[in-house]
C-alpha positions, -999 to +999 in steps of 0.1 A: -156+105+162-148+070+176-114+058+162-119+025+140-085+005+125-104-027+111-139-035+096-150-070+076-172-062+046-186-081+022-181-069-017-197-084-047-194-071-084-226-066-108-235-096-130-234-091-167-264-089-185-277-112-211-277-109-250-307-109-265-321-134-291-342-107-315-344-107-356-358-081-377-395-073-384-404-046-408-424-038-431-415-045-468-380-064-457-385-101-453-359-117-436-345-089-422-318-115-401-305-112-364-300-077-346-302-089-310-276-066-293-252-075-266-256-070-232-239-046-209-204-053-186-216-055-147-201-026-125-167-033-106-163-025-068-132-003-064-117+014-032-100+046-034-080+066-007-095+094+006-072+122+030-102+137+048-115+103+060-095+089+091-112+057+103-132+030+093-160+032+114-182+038+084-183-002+080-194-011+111-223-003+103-226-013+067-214-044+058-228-058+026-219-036-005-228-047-041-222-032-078-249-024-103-254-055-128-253-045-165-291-043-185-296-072-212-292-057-248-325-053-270-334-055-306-325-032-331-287-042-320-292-022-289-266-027-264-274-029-231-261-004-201-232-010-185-240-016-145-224+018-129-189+010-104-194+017-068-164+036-054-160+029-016-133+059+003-116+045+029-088+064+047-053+066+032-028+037+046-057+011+045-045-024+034-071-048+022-068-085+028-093-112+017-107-134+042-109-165+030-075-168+014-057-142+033-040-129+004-031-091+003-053-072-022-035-044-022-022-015+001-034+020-007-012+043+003-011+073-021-040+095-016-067+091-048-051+056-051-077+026-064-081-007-058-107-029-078-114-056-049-140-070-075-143-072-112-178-067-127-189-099-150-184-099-186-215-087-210-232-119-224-236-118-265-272-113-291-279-137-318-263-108-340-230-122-329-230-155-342-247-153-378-228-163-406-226-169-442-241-206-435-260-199-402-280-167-417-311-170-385-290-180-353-309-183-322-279-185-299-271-165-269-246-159-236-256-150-204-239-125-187-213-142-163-214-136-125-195-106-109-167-114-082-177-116-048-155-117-013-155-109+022-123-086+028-110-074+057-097-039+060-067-026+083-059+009+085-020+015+095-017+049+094+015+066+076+041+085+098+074+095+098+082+089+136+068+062+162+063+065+200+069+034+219+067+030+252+052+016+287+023+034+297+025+066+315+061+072+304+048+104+292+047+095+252+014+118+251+027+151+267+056+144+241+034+145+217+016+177+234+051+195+236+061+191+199+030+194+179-003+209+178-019+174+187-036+173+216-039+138+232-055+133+265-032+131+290-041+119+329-017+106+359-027+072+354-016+044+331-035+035+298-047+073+291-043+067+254-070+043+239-065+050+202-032+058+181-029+099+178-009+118+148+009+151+152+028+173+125+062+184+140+073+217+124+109+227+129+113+254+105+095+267+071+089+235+047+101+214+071+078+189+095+073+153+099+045+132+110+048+114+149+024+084+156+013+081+196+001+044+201-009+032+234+015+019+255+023-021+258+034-040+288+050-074+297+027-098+281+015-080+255+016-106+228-007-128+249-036-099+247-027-082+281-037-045+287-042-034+253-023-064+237-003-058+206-035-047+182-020-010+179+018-018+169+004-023+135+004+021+132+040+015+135+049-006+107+051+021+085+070+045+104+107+052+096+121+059+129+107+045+164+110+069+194+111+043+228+105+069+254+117+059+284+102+066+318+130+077+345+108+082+371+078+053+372+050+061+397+053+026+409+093+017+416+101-001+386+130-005+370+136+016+339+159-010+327+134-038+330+110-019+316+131-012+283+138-050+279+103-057+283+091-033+256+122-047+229+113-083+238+073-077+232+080-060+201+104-088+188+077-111+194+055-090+176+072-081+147+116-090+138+115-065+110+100-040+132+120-046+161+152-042+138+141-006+123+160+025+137+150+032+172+167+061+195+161+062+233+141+092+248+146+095+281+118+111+296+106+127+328+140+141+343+124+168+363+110+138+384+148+128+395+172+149+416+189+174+396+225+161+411+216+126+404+198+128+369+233+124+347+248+092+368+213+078+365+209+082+328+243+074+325+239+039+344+207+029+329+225+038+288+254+016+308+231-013+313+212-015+285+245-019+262+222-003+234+245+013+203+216+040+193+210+077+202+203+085+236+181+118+245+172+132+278+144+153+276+115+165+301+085+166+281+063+186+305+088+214+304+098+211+271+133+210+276+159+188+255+133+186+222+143+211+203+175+191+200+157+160+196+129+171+171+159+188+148+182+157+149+149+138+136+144+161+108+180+157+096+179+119+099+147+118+080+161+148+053+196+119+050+175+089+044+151+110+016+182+114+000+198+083+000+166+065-011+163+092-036+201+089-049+195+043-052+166+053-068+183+076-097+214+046-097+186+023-106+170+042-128+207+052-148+212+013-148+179+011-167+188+035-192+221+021-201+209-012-202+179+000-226+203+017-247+223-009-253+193-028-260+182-002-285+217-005-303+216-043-306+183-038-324+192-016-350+226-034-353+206-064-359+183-048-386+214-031-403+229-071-409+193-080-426+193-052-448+228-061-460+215-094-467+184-086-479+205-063-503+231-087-510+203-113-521+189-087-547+218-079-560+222-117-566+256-119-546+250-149-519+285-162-526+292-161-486+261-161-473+270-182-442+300-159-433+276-134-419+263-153-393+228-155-405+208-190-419+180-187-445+158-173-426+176-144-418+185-156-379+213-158-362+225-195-366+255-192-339+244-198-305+273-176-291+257-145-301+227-137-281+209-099-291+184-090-266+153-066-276+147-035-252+113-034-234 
């Protein structure tokens, strides 16, 4: 299936229907008044992350999607139907932008996760709504108002733990090959990879993380060359990026230069992105003399001045990534549990804060009761000693009592 990251649709909710203007006609009951019901609420369009669906290529084909419009109500107070929602699946990790203002819509990122990108119109009202004890035959009515419409455009980033970055042909593929069961196509020529691949790395029982191949950038990237920058999206949600480093380009370079080149395009394209955790893999050591591969490695770490992790690994002969893959896994396993342990901090804050809340409260209702009680009993001798006025609120401004959520 061909690989598709973005598609432009065009959504538009149902209308509501009408209220209907109907009175009562039987037989023997003159009279009868108003019973025109109300119509029914127009369907919404939602979008809703699906796990088995990996691309958008679905809208390129379809563009224009629309609700069902609510029925208009009937006699007898009859209520018309409500116009039926129209769910659209899109993969998970899709973010959904509108056109015309650019504003974010939302981000689904949770598999079954909704979105309503637009609200079906409100139900218009019957004549039965508006009769009254001086207006007995009314012969008003509401239309149903219009559903939302907008063109929205939708990106698909897809969710991994670990990026590959690279030039292309440093081997990022057959790294990909080596530690999971992804199966990229891999060629001796540059730009083999067209579209962003996803491998599960497993390192032991009920422990794997997700690696993200993108294809590779080169100098000018930003300006649209090669492939441009279109695919460094995938990487914005990635944890850690993996800049694997060819040490033996087919056509002379410089690994150094090449390494600068990569940082300064992704700077360009992204500063957050560029400052997010990023070891050095270098790659491809079977290529170099055995008794020259250390001072080379060791020259180009040397030249670079980068303070990050440094691996030297040969991806074709899978050597050096066992090391590599379980040093991820333990990075990844550190940072779950530090988000994990500012999470439980802020969530203990919010606990003791609400308690104390909760104990203002009922402090605050204990010192009405008293006065309340005090009052009955006819004893409101010092009344302004306890801090309250007449109407039973505090009347110093240096006392402030704040209500829990």
């Amino acid at each position: 299936m061909k690989f598709v990251d973005e598609a432009t649709i065009s959504v538009g909710a149902g209308k509501g229907g009408n209220g209907c203007l109907s009175f009562r006609r039987e037989k023997y009951i003159p009279r009868g008044g108003p019973d025109g019901g109300d119509g029914g609420d127009g369907g919404s369009l939602i979008l809703q992350a699906n796990d088995s669906i990996n691309t958008l290529i679905d809208y390129r084909y379809q563009r224009h999607y629309r609700a069902q419009s609510g029925e208009s109500g009937k006699g007898r107070n009859c209520t018309g139907a409500k116009g039926e929602d129209l769910t659209l699946q899109v993969p998970v990790g899709t973010a959904i932008f509108d056109i015309d203002t650019e504003e974010v819509l939302g981000d689904l990122t949770e598999i079954d996760q909704t979105l309503v990108v637009a609200q079906g119109g409100f139900h218009g009202l019957g004549n039965t709504r508006f009769k009254s004890s001086t207006n007995r035959s009314p012969r008003q009515t509401t239309k149903g108002s219009e559903g939302e419409s907008r063109s929205v455009r939708l990106e698909l980033k897809v969710l991994a733990d670990v990026g590959l970055l690279g030039m292309p042909n440093a081997g990022k593929s057959t790294l990909i090959r080596a530690i999971s069961a992804a199966k990229p196509k891999v060629a001796n020529y540059p730009f083999t990879t067209l579209v962003p691949n996803l491998g599960v790395v497993r390192v032991q029982e009920h422990k794997s993380f997700v690696v993200a191949d993108i294809p590779g950038l080169i100098k000018g990237a930003a300006e649209g060359a090669g492939l441009g920058i279109r695919f460094l999206k995938h990487l914005v949600r990635t944890r850690l990026l993996l800049h694997v480093v060819d040490m033996a380009p087919y056509d002379g370079s410089s690994p150094e230069e090449s390494v600068r080149e990569i940082v300064e395009e992704l700077e360009r394209f992204s500063p957050t992105l560029a400052s997010r955790e990023r070891w050095l893999v270098l790659n491809k050591l079977d290529l170099l003399p055995e008794d020259e591969r250390e001072e080379l490695c060791d020259r180009l770490v040397e030249a670079l001045g980068f303070d990050v992790p440094v691996y030297r690994v040969s991806a074709i002969q899978a050597k050096g990534l066992d090391v590599l893959c379980r040093d991820i896994m333990i990075w990844i396993d550190d940072k779950a549990a530090a988000e994990a342990a500012d999470e439980s901090l802020a969530q203990a804050e919010f606990d003791i804060k609400t308690k104390m809340q909760e104990e203002a409260r009922v402090k605050l209702e204990d010192y009405k009761n008293v006065r309340k009680a005090r009052r009955a009993a006819g004893n409101e001798e010092n009344d302004d000693e306890d801090g309250f006025d007449d109407d039973d609120n505090f009347d110093d401004g240096d006392v402030e009592v704040v209500y829990a959520p």
